[in-house]
C-alpha positions in Angstrom: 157.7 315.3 218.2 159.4 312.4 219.6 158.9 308.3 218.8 159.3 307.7 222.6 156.4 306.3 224.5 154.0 309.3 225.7 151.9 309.3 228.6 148.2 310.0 227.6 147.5 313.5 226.2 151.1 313.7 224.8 150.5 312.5 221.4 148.8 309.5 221.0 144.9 309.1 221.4 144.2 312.3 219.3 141.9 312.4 216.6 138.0 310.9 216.4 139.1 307.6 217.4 140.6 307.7 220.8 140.1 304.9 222.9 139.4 302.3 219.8 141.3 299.2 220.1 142.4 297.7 217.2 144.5 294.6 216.9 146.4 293.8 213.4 148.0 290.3 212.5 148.5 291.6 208.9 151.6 292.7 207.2 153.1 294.1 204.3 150.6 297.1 203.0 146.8 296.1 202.9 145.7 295.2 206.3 148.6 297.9 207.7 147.6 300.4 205.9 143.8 300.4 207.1 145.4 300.3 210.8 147.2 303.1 209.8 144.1 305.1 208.9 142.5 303.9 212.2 146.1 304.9 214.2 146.2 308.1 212.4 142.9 309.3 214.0 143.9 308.2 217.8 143.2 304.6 217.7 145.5 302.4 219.7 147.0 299.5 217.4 148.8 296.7 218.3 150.7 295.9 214.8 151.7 292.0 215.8 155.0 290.9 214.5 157.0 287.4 214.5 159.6 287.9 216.6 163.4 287.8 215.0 162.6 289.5 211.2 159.3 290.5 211.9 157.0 292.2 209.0 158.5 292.2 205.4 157.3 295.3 205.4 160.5 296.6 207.6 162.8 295.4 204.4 161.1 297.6 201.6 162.0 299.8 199.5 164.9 302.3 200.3 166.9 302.5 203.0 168.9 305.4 204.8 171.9 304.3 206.7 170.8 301.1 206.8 167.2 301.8 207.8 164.3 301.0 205.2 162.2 304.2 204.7 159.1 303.2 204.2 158.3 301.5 207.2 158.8 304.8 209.2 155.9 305.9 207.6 153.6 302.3 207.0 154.3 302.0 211.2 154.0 305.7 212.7 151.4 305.7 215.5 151.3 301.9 216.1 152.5 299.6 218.8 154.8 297.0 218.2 154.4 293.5 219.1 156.5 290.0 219.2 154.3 287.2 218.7 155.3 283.6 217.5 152.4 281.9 216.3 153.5 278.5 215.7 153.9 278.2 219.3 150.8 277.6 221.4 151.4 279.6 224.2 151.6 282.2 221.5 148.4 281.6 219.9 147.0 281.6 223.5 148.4 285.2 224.0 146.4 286.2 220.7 143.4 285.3 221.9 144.0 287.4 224.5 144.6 290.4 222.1 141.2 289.4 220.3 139.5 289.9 223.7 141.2 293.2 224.1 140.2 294.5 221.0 137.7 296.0 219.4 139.1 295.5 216.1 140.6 292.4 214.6 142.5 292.7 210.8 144.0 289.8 209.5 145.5 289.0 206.5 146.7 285.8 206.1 145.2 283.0 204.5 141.8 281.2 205.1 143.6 277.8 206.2 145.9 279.7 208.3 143.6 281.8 209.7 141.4 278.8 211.2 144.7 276.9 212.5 145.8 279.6 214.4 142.3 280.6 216.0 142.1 283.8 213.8 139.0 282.8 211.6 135.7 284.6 212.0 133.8 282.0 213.8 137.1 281.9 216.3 137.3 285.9 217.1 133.7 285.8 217.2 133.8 283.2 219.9 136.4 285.0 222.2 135.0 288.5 221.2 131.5 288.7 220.0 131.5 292.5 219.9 134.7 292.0 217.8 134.4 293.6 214.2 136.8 291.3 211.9 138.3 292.9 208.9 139.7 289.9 206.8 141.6 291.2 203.7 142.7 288.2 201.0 143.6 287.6 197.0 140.2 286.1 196.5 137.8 286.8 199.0 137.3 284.1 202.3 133.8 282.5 200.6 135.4 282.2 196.6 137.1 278.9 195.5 140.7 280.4 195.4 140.0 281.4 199.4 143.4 279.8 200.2 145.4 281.0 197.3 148.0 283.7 198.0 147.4 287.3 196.9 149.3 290.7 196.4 147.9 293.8 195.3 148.9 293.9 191.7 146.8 291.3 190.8 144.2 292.4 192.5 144.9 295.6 190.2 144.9 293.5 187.2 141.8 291.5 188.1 140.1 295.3 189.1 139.9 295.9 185.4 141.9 299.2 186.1 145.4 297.8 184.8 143.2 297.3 181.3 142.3 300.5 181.0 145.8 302.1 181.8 148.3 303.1 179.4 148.2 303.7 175.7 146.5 302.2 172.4 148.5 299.3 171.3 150.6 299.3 174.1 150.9 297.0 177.2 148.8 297.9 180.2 150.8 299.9 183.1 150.4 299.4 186.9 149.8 302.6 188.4 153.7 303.4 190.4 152.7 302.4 193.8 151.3 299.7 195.8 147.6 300.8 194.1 145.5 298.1 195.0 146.6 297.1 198.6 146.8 300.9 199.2 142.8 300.8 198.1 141.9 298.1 199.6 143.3 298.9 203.0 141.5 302.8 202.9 138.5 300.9 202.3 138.7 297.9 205.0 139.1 301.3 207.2 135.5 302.9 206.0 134.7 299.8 206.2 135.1 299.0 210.1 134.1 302.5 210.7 130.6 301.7 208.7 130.4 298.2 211.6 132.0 300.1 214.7 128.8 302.6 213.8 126.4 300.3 214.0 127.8 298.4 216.9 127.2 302.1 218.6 124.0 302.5 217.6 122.4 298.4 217.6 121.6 296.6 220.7 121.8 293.6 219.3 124.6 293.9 217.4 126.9 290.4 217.6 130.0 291.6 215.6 130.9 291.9 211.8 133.0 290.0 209.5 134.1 292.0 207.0 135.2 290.1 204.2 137.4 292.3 201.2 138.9 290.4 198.4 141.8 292.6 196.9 140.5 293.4 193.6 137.0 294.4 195.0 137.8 297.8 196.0 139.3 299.4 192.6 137.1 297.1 190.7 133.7 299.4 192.9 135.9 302.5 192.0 135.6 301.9 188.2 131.6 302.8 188.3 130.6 302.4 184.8 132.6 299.7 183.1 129.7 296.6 184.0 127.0 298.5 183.5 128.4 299.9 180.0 129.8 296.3 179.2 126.4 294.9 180.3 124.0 297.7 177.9 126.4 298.3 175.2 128.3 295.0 175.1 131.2 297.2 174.4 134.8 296.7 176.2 136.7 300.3 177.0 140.2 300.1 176.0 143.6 302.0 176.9 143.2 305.9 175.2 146.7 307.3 177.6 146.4 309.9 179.4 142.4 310.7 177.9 139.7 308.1 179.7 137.9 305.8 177.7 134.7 307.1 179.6 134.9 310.5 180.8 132.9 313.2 182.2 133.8 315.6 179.6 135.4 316.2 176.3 139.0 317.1 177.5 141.6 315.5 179.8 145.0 314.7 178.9 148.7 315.7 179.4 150.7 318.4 177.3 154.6 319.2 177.1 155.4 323.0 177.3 158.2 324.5 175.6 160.4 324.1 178.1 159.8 320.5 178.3 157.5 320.3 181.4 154.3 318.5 181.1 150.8 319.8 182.4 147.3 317.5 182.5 144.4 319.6 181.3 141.3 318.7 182.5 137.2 319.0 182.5 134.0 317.9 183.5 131.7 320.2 182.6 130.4 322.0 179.5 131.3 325.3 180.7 134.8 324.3 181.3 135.4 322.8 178.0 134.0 326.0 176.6 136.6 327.9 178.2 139.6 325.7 176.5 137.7 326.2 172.8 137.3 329.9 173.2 140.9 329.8 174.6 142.2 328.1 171.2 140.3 330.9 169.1 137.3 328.6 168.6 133.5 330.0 168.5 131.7 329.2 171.7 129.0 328.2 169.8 130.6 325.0 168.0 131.0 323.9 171.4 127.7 324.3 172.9 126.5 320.9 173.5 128.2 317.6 174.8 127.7 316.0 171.1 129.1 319.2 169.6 132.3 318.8 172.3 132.4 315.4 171.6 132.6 315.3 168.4 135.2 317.7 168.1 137.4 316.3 170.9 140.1 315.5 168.7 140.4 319.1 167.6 140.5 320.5 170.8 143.2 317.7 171.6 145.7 318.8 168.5 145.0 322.4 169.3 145.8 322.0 173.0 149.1 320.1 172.2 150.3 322.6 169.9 149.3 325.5 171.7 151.2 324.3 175.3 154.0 323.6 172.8 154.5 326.8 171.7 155.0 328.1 175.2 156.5 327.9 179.1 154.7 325.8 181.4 154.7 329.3 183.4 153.0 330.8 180.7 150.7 328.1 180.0 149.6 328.1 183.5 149.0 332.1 183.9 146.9 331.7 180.1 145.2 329.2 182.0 144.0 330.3 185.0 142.8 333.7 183.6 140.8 331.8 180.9 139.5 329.2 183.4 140.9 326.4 182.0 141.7 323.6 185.0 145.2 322.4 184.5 148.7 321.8 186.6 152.1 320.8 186.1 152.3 317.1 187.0 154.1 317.4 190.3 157.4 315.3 190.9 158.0 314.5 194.6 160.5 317.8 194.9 157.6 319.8 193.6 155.0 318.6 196.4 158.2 319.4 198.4 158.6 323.0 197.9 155.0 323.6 196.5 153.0 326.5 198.4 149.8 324.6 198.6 150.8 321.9 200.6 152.5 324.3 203.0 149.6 326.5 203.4 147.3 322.5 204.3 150.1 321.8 206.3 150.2 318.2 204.3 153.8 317.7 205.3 155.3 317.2 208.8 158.6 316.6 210.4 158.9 313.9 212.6 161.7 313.4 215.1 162.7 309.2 214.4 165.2 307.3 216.7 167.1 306.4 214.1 167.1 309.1 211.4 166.8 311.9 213.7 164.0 314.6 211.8 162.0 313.2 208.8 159.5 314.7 206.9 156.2 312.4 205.8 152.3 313.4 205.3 150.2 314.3 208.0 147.2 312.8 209.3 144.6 312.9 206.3 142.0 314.0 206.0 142.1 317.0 207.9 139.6 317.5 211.3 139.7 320.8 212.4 137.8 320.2 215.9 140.0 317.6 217.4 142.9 316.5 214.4 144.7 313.0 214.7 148.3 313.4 214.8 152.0 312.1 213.8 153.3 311.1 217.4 155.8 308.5 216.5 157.1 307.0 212.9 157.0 303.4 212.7 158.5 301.9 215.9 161.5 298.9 216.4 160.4 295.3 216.4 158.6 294.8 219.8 158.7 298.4 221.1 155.7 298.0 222.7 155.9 294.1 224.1 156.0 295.2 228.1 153.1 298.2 227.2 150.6 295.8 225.7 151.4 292.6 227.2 151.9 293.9 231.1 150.1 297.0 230.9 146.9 296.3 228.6 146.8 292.1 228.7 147.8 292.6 232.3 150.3 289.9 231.8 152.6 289.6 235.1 156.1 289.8 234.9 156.9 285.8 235.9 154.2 284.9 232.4 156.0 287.2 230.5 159.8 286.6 231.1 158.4 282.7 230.6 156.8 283.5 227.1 160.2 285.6 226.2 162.8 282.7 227.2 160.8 280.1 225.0 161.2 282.9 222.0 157.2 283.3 222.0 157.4 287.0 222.2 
C-alpha cells in the first residue's frame, strides 16, 4: 500500500463509513484518536493543523531517522490540513470546514472554543445537522470548564489509577496514554450513537456531545459507586488480583524459567478446573463462598505450582485441564505470535519516509466490506490543495492569498 493520494476505490472510503465527513481541530491523542476510529472505517477526516510545527502529536515518542513513530500510526488515513487560527481569514476558512462536515471534534478549551467560532452554539449555527464531539479535562458545563486537561488525570480522577498496583504501594498508571486512548474510542461510539439518530429522526437539529476525560474509564469501572454507595466500603490496590472480581482466581505467576503467565476465571466451573488441577477435591470448591474463602490457597498453590515448571509446560498443563491462562506477551511476542497472524492484526504499510512499516489493522474486524490501512499518518498539510480546492471549492487566486499571509 502506498501513502500517496488515491483516486476513489483505491484505498480510502472503505469500511462502514464511506462518505462521512468528519472535521478534527483536536490534537495530541483524545479527539485524534476518535477520528482515527472514524478514518479507519472509510470516513474522510480533515486532521487541522497550525501551520509551521503543527500537532505536538508529530514530536512524540520515538523517532526513526529523525521521524517520530507514533504519529505514523495516530495520522494513517487522515487528511492533513494548515490552518492558522489566530488569523481571521483562518477562522473564516473553518467555518467553512464546519459546513462541510458532518462531524466536528474539538478539543481545546471552552474559552477558546467560543473565541474562535468553535463552541456548540457556533457549529450549530453554520451546521445544524453538525454532530459536535467536544472532549475536555472537566467537562464544557463543570466549573473547571476552562482548565487544561491530559489524560492521566483523567485516569487518576477515573478512580482506576486507585485501584492499580499493589497493597502498600503507590498507585501505577496503566503504560500508555489510557485515558485519552478511552476517551477518544468512546467520543467515536459516541458520534456513531448521534450520526444514528440523525439517520433515522426528522427532526433531528444536531448533537453536542460533551465528554470530560475521566468520564469514560470512571463508566468502565461498573461497580465501585454502587458498592461504595451500599457497603460504604472503598476497594483498594490487591496487584495483579481485582479488588472486585468475577471469580476467585486471577493473578500473574513466574515459571521456572522466569517467564510470567496471568491465570484467570470467571466462572465456577473454571475455578474448579485450577483446584482439581492443584490436587484439590472438587467438592471444597463447589460454591462461590467455598472458592472464596479459599482463594488464598488456590493463590499459594498456583504460585508454587508455575514455579516448579516451564512456562511451556505450564501452558500445555493448562490447556488440557482447562485452566484459562497466557504468557504476558511483550511487543516481540505479539510480533511473532501465531494468533495475530492467523486475525491478520498486523499490516505493513509502505510510509514516505520509512519505506515499509508494520502497525495494527483496522479494528475491529468487518468481514462484508473491512476499513483499511491506505496511508500512515501524512506530512504537515498534505492535503491543503485536496480539501481546500477540491472539497471547500476554494479557487486558486483565495488560496495562494490565504498561503502568502501564512493562514494555511
Amino acid at each position: 500500500m502506498s501513502n500517496e493520494d488515491q483516486g476513489p476505490g483505491r484505498g480510502e472510503g472503505q469500511g462502514q463509513l464511506k462518505g462521512l465527513k468528519v472535521v478534527e481541530f483536536a490534537h495530541v491523542v483524545a479527539g485524534p484518536l476518535a477520528g482515527s476510529m472514524l478514518a479507519d472505517q472509510g470516513a474522510d477526516v480533515v486532521h487541522v493543523e497550525p501551520p509551521g510545527a503543527g500537532d505536538a502529536a508529530r514530536a512524540m515518542g520515538p523517532k526513526k531517522d529523525g521521524q517520530p513513530l507514533w504519529f505514523k500510526v495516530a495520522g494513517r488515513n487522515k487528511r492533513s490540513v494548515t490552518l492558522d487560527l489566530h488569523q481571521e481569514s483562518g477562522r473564516e476558512l473553518a467555518q467553512r470546514l464546519v459546513a462541510w462536515a458532518d462531524v466536528v471534534i474539538v478539543t481545546l478549551r471552552n474559552g477558546r472554543l467560543r473565541s474562535w467560532g468553535l463552541d456548540w452554539e457556533s457549529v450549530h449555527r453554520v451546521n445544524p445537522k453538525a454532530v459536535l464531539l467536544q472532549i475536555s479535562g472537566f467537562g464544557a458545563t463543570s466549573s473547571r470548564a476552562d482548565e487544561p486537561g491530559f489524560g492521566k488525570v483523567g485516569e487518576a480522577r477515573s478512580g482506576v489509577v486507585h485501584l492499580t498496583g499493589f497493597a502498600d504501594t503507590p498507585p501505577v498508571h496503566t503504560g500508555f496514554s489510557h485515558g485519552d486512548a478511552v476517551t477518544g474510542l468512546m467520543g467515536a461510539y459516541a458520534v456513531l450513537a448521534a450520526l444514528h439518530r440523525r439517520d433515522n429522526d426528522p427532526d433531528f437539529d444536531g448533537e453536542w456531545i460533551d465528554l470530560a476525560l475521566f468520564e469514560p474509564l470512571f463508566r468502565l469501572v461498573e461497580w465501585q459507586v454502587i458498592v461504595h454507595d451500599q457497603l460504604g466500603t472503598v476497594p483498594e490496590r490487591t496487584g495483579n488480583q481485582l479488588a472486585v472480581a468475577p471469580a476467585a482466581v486471577i493473578n500473574t505467576y513466574q515459571s521456572r524459567d522466569d517467564e510470567w503467565i496471568t491465570v484467570t476465571s470467571a466462572t465456577l466451573r473454571s475455578v474448579r478446573n485450577v483446584a482439581v488441577l492443584l490436587g484439590h477435591d472438587e467438592a471444597d470448591f463447589a460454591t462461590t463462598e467455598q472458592q472464596f474463602a479459599g482463594r488464598a490457597q488456590l493463590d499459594e498453590g498456583l504460585r508454587a505450582w508455575v514455579a516448579e515448571r516451564t512456562a511451556a509446560e505450564c501452558l500445555e498443563a493448562f490447556a488440557r485441564a482447562e485452566v484459562v491462562a497466557s504468557r504476558v506477551f511483550s511487543a516481540a511476542d505479539i510480533a511473532t505470535d501465531p494468533v495475530y497472524a492467523e486475525r491478520e492484526d498486523i499490516v505493513t504499510v509502505d510510509d514516505a519516509d520509512l519505506g515499509p512499516v508494520r502497525m495494527q489493522s483496522v479494528i475491529p474486524h468487518f468481514r462484508q466490506r473491512p476499513g483499511a490501512v491506505w496511508r500512515t499518518g501524512p506530512a504537515l498539510g498534505q492535503d491543503n490543495a485536496l480539501v481546500y480546492r477540491e472539497w471547500l471549492g476554494l479557487g486558486e487566486e483565495e488560496l495562494t492569498d490565504l498561503e502568502k499571509h501564512g493562514v494555511v
